[in-house]
C-alpha positions as CSV (number, residue, x, y, z in Angstrom):
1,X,0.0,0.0,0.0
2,X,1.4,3.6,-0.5
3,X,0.4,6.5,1.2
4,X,-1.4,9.0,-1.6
5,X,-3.4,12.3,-1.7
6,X,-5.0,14.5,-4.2
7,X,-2.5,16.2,-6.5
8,X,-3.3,19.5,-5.6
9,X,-2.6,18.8,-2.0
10,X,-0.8,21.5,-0.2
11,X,1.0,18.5,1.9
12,X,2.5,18.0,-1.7
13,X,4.0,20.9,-1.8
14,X,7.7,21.6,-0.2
15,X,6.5,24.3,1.6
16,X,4.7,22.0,3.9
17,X,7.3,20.0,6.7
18,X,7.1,16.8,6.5
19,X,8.7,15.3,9.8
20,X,8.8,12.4,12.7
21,X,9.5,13.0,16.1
22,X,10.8,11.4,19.4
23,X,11.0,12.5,23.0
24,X,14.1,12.4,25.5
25,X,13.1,9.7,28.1
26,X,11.5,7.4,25.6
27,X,14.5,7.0,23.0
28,X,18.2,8.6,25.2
29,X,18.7,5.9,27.6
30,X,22.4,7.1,29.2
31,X,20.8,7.8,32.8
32,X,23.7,7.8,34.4
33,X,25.0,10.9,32.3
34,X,22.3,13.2,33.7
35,X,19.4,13.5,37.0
36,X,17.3,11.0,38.2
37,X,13.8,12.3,36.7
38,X,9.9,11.2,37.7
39,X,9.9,8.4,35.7
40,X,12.9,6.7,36.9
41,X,11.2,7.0,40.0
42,X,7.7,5.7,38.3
43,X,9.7,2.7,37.1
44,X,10.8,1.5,40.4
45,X,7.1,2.0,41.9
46,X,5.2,-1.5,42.2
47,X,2.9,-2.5,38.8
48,X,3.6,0.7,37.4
49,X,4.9,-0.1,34.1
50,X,3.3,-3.1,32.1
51,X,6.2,-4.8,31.2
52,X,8.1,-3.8,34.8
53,X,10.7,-1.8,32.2
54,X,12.3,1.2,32.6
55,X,14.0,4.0,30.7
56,X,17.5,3.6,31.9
57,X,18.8,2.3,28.1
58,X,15.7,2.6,26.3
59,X,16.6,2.8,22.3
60,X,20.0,4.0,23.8
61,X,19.9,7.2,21.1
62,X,22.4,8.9,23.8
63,X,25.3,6.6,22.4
64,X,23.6,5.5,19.2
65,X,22.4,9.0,17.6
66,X,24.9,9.2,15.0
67,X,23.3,6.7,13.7
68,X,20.0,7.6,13.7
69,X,20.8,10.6,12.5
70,X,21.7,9.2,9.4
71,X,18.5,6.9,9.6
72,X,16.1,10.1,10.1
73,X,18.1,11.5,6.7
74,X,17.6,8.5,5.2
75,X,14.1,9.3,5.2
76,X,14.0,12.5,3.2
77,X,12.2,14.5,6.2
78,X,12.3,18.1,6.6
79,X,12.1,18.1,10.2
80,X,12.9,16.5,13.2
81,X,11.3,16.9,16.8
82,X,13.2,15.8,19.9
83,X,12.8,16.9,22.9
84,X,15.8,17.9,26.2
85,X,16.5,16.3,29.1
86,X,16.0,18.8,31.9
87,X,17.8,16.8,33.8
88,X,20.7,16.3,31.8
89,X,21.7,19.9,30.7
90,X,21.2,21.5,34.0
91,X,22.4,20.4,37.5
92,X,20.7,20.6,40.8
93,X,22.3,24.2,41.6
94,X,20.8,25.6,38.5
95,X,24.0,25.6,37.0
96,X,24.7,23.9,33.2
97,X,25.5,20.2,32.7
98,X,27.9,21.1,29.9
99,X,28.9,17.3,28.9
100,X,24.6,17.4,28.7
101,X,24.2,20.3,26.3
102,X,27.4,19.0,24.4
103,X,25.1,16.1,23.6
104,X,22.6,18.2,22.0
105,X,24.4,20.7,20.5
106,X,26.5,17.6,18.3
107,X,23.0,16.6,17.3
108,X,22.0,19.9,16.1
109,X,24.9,20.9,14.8
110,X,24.6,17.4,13.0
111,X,20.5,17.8,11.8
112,X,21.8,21.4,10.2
113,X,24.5,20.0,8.4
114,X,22.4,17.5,7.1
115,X,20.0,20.4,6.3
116,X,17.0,18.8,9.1
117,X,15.0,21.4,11.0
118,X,15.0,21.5,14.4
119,X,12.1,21.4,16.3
120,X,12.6,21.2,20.1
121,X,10.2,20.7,22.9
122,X,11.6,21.8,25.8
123,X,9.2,19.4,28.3
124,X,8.1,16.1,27.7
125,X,7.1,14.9,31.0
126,X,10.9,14.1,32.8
127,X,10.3,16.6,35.6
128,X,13.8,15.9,37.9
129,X,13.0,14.1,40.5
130,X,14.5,16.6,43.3
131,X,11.9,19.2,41.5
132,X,9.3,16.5,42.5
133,X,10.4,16.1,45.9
134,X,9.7,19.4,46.1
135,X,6.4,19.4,45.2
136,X,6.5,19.3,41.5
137,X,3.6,20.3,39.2
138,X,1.7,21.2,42.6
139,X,4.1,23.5,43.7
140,X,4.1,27.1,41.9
141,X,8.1,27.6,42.2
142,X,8.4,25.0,39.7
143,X,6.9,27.4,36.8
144,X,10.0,29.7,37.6
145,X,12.6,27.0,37.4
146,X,11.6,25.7,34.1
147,X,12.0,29.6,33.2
148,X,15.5,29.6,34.1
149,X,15.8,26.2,32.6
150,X,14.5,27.1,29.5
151,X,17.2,30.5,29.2
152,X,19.9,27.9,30.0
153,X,18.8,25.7,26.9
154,X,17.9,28.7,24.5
155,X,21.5,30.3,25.1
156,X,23.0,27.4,25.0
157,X,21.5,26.3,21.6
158,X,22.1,29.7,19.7
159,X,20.8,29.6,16.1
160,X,21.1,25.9,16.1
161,X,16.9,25.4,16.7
162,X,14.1,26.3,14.4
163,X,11.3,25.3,16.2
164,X,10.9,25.6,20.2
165,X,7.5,23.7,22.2
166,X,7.7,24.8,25.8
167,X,5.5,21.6,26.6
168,X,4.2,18.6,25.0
169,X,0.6,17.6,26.6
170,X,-0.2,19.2,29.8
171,X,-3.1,17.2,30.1
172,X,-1.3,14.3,29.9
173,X,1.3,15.8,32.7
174,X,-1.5,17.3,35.2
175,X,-4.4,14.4,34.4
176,X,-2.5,11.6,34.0
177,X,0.2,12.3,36.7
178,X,-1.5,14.2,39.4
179,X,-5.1,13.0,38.9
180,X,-5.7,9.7,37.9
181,X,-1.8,8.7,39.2
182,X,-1.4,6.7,35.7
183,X,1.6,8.1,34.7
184,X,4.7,9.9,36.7
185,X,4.9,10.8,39.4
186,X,1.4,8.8,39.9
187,X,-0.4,11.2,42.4
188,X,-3.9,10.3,42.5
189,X,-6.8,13.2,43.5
190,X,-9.5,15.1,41.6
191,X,-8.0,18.1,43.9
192,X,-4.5,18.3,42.2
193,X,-5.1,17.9,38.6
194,X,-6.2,21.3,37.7
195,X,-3.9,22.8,39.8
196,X,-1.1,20.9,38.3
197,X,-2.1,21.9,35.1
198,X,-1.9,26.0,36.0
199,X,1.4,26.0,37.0
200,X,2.1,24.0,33.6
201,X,0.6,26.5,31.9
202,X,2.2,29.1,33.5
203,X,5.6,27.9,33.0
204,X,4.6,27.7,29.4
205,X,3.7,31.8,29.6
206,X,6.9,32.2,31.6
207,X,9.0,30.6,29.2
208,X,7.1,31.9,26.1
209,X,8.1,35.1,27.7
210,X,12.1,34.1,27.3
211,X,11.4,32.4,24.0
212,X,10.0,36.1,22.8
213,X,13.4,37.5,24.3
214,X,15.8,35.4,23.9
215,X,15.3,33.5,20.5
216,X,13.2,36.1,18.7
217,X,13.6,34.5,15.2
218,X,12.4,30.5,16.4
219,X,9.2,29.8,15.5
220,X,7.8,29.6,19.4
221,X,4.5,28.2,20.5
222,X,3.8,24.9,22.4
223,X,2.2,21.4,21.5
224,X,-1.1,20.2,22.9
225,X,-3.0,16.7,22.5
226,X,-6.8,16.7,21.5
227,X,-9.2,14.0,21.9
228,X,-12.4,15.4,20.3
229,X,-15.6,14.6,21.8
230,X,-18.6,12.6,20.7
231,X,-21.9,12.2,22.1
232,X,-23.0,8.5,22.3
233,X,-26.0,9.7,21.1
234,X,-28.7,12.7,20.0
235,X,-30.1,13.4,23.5
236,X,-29.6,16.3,25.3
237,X,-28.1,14.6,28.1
238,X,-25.3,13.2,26.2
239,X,-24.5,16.0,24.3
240,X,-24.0,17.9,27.5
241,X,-21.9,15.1,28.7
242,X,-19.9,15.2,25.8
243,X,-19.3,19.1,25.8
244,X,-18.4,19.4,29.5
245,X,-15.7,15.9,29.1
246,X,-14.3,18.0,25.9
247,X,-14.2,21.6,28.2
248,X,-12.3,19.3,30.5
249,X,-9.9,17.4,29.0
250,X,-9.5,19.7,26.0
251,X,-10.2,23.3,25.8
252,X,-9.0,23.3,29.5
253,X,-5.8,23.7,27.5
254,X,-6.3,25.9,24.9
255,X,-8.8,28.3,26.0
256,X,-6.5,29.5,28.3
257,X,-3.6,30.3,25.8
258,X,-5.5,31.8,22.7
259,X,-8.3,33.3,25.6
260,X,-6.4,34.1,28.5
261,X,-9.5,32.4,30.3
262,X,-10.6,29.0,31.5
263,X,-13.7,27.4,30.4
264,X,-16.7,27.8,32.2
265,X,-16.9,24.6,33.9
266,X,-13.9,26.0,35.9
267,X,-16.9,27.6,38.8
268,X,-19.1,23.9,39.0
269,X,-15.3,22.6,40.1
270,X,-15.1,21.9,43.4
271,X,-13.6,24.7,45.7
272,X,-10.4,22.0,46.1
273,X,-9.8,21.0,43.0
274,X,-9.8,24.8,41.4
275,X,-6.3,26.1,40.9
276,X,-4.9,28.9,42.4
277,X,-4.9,31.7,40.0
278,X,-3.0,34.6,40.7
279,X,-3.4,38.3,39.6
280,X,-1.4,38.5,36.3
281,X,-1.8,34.6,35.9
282,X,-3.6,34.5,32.6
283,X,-2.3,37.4,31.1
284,X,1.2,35.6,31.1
285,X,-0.3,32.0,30.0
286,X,-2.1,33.9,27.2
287,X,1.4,35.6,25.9
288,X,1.0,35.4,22.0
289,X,3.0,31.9,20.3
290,X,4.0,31.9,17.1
291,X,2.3,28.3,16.6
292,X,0.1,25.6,18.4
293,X,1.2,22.0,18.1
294,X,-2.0,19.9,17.8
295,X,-1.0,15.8,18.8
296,X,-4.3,13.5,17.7
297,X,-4.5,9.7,17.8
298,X,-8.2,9.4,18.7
299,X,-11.5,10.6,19.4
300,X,-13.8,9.5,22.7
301,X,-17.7,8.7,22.8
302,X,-19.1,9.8,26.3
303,X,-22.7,9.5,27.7
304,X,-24.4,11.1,30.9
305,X,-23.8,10.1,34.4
306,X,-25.8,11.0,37.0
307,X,-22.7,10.6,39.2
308,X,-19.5,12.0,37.2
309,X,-21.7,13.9,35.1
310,X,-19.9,11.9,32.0
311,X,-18.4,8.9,31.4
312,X,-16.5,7.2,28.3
313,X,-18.0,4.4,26.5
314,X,-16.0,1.8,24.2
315,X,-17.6,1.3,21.0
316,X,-18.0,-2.5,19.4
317,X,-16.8,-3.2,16.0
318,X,-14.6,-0.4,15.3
319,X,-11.2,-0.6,14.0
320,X,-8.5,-0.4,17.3
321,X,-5.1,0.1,17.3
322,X,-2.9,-2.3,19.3
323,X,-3.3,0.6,22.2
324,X,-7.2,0.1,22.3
325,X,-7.4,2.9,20.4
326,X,-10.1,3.2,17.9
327,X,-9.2,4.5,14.3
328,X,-11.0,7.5,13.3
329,X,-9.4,9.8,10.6
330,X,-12.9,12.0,10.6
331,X,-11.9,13.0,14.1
332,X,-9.0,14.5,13.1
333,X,-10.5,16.7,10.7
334,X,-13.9,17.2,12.9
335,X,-11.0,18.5,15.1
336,X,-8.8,20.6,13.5
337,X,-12.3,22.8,11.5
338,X,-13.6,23.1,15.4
339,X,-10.6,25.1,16.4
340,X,-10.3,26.8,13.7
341,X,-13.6,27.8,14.5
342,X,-13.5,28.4,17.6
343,X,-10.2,30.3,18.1
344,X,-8.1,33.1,16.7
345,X,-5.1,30.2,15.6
346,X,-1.7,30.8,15.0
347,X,-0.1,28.3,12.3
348,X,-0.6,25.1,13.3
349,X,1.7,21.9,12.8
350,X,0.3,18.0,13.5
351,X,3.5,17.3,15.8
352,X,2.4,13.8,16.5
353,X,-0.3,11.2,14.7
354,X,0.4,8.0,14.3
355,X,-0.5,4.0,15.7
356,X,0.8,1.5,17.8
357,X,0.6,-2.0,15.8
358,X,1.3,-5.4,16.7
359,X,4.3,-5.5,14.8
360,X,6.6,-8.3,13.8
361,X,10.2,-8.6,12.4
362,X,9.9,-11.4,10.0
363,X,13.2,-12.2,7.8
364,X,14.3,-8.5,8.9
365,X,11.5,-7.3,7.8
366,X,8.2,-5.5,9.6
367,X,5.3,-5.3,6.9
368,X,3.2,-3.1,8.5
369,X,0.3,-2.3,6.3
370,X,-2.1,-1.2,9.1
371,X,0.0,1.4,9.7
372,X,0.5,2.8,6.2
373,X,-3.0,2.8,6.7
374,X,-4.0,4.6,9.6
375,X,-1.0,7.2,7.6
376,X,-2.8,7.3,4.6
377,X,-6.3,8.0,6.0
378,X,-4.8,10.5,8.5
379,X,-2.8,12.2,6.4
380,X,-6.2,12.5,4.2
381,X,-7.6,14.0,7.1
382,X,-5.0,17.1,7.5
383,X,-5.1,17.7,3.5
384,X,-9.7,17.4,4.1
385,X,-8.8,20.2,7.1
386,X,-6.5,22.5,5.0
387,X,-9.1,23.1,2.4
388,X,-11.3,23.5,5.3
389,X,-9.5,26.6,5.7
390,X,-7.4,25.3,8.3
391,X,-3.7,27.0,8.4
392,X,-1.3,23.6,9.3
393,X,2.3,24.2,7.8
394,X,3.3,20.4,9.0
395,X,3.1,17.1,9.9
396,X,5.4,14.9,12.1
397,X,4.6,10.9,12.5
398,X,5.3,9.4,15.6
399,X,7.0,8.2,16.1
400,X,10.9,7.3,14.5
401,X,11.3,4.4,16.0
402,X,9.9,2.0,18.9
403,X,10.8,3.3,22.1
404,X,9.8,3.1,25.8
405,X,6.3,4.0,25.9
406,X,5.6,5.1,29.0
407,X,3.3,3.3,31.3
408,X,3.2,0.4,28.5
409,X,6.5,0.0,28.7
410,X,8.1,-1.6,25.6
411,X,5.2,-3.5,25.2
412,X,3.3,-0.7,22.3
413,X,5.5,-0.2,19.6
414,X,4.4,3.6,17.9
415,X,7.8,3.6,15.3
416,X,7.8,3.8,11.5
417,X,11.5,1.8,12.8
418,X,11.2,-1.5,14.3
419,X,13.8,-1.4,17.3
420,X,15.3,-4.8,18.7
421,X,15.6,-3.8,22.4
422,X,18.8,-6.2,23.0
423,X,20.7,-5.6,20.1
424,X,19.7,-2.0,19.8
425,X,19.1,-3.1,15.6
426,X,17.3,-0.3,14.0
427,X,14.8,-1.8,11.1
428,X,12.9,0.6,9.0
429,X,9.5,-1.3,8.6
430,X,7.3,-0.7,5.5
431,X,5.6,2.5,6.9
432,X,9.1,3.9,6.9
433,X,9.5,3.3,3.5
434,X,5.8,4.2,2.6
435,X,6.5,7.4,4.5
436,X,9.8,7.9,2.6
437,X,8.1,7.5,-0.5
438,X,5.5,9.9,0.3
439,X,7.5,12.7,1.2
440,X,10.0,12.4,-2.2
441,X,7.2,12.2,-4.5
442,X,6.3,15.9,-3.4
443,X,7.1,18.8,-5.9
């Protein structure tokens, strides 16, 4: 199968970055070249992680990314999106790691020789762990750190970066790791979720305010996940359900950023679990990005509950990915119109769509059809979007390669590269090469 679109697609067009992306805990390995972070500490903590893996080697890209350097220009992309170790660039003291930053800035300097934009997140999720002991997400100081972190980074870089994210999914960081205890560092209350997710944003303002400052000519914004919202069906009831989960989970984020307000639902919180918000707050939060980074994989189906006023429902006979995930390109458009729609939007790049798939390497091969696939119809998607009148400059599949994927463990495997975990082999699988193909046939 190949991956095609109309001819007059705009994702044909060089213009439009064409990318893959990674993240720093999931792919580095070398933990004993920077901080303990939360998820080392997640790892250790009893049925955690599926498999009972950890992060420690991973797809050990700290030694190895010379190599996959070459792999990720072996596949014609434009762009690349990693993300930084906060924990191995800057020490305890607030003073630079330089043997950490060295390690970056060899990869950079090696992306721009090999003409790759840079697209760097600054967070994805590997909060140090002495941050944590001291509260964390929960505790407001932790906004000002990652300020200073982030003006350690951006100096550090110079004109090495294109592209700067101050966080990848907040939700995921606040809901998944202060609410429902899922995911690092696994704290568990309805009372700490939002509040988590306000000092997330506001280090996002905080640092956007450096970003402005400090690297005036990066393209500067941050990336946020989006599960759109279904009703399960017509009646009022579920509709409502549906609109208060999406206010929740969703615009929580974005609303915020574009509206320098929350959503409504923020009053019919209870008086514990709304976040402190301080004069100023939302005036910083809302400080103007030069792009939104919009991550989809999925939609959700909710239906009234008397008791948590919604609740998610699993649909039979729909296509899943090997996450339990159902496929639905439509989402992804449905998605991308509503915000348009809904919000004054900067540019927007997809910086991560893509499928976990029960893969297997057969003769040292990985034919992965379901995956070129779920590309093909997603990809679809963005291009149905853009002549929506959606603005989307780029698209990054997640991800590279398999990698340590998070509270699955090495269990899920996301990569358009098939990674043997003992021998550290890199495979490109038939996505790879579908993806490949797709991006040289542009004009």
């Amino acid at each position: 199968m190949k991956i095609t679109l109309p001819k007059n697609s705009r994702l044909l067009s060089k213009q439009f970055t064409l990318g893959v992306a990674t993240a720093s805990f999931q792919i580095e390995g070398g933990a004993d070249h920077r901080l303990p972070c939360i998820w080392d500490t997640f790892c250790r903590t009893e049925n955690a992680i599926a498999d009972k893996s950890h992060g420690e080697v991973a797809c050990d890209h700290y030694h190895l990314w010379q190599q996959d350097i070459e792999m990720i220009s072996a596949l014609g992309v434009d762009a690349y999106r990693l993300s930084v170790s906060w924990g191995r660039v800057m020490n305890q003291d607030g003073s630079p790691n330089q043997d950490g930053l060295n390690f970056y800035i060899k990869l950079l300097d090696a992306l721009q020789t090999k003409n790759i934009k840079a697209f760097v997140t600054l967070y994805h999720w590997d909060l140090p762990q002495y941050l944590e002991d001291e509260g964390g997400w929960l505790n407001r100081a932790t906004a000002y750190k990652f300020k200073k972190y982030a003006e350690l980074v951006i100096k550090a870089f110079g004109d090495r970066v294109y592209s700067y994210a101050t966080l990848n999914e907040p939700f995921c960081s606040a809901y998944l790791g202060y609410e429902i205890g899922i995911h690092a560092p696994g704290i568990k209350g309805k009372e700490y979720g939002k509040k988590a997710a306000h000092h997330l944003l506001l280090a996002h303002g905080l640092a956007m305010q450096s970003l402005t400052k400090l690297s005036p000519n990066t393209q500067n914004g941050i990336v946020l996940n989006f599960t759109p919202c279904y009703p399960n069906t017509n009646h009022t009831d579920d509709i409502a359900a549906a609109k208060y989960a999406d206010d929740y989970f969703n615009q929580w984020y974005i609303k915020p950023i574009i509206d320098a307000q929350y959503p409504d639902i923020l009053a019919s919180l209870p008086a514990i679990a709304q976040p402190e918000i301080q004069a100023g707050d939302l005036q910083i939060i809302a400080h103007p990005i030069d792009f939104l980074g919009v991550n989809y994989y999925t939609r959700a189906v909710y239906q009234a509950d008397n008791q948590e006023i919604f609740s998610q429902i699993n649909l039979d006979d729909v296509p899943l990915t090997d996450m339990g995930w159902e496929v639905y390109p439509q989402g992804f458009t449905d998605l991308l119109v509503d915000l348009n729609n809904r919000y004054d939007l900067p540019e927007i790049y997809i910086t991560e769509n893509g499928a976990a798939m029960p893969d297997e390497l057969i003769d040292n091969e990985v034919n992965d059809q379901t995956r070129i696939s779920y590309y093909h119809s997603h990809l679809n998607a963005v291009h149905q979007a853009i002549e929506q009148g959606v603005d989307i400059k780029g698209y990054f599949a997640w991800s590279l390669m398999d990698n340590f994927e998070w509270a699955e463990g090495y269990l899920k495997r996301f990569g358009i590269v098939y990674v043997d975990y003992h021998s550290q082999k890199r495979t490109i699988k038939a996505s790879g090469y579908a993806y490949r193909d797709f991006i040289q046939q542009r004009q």
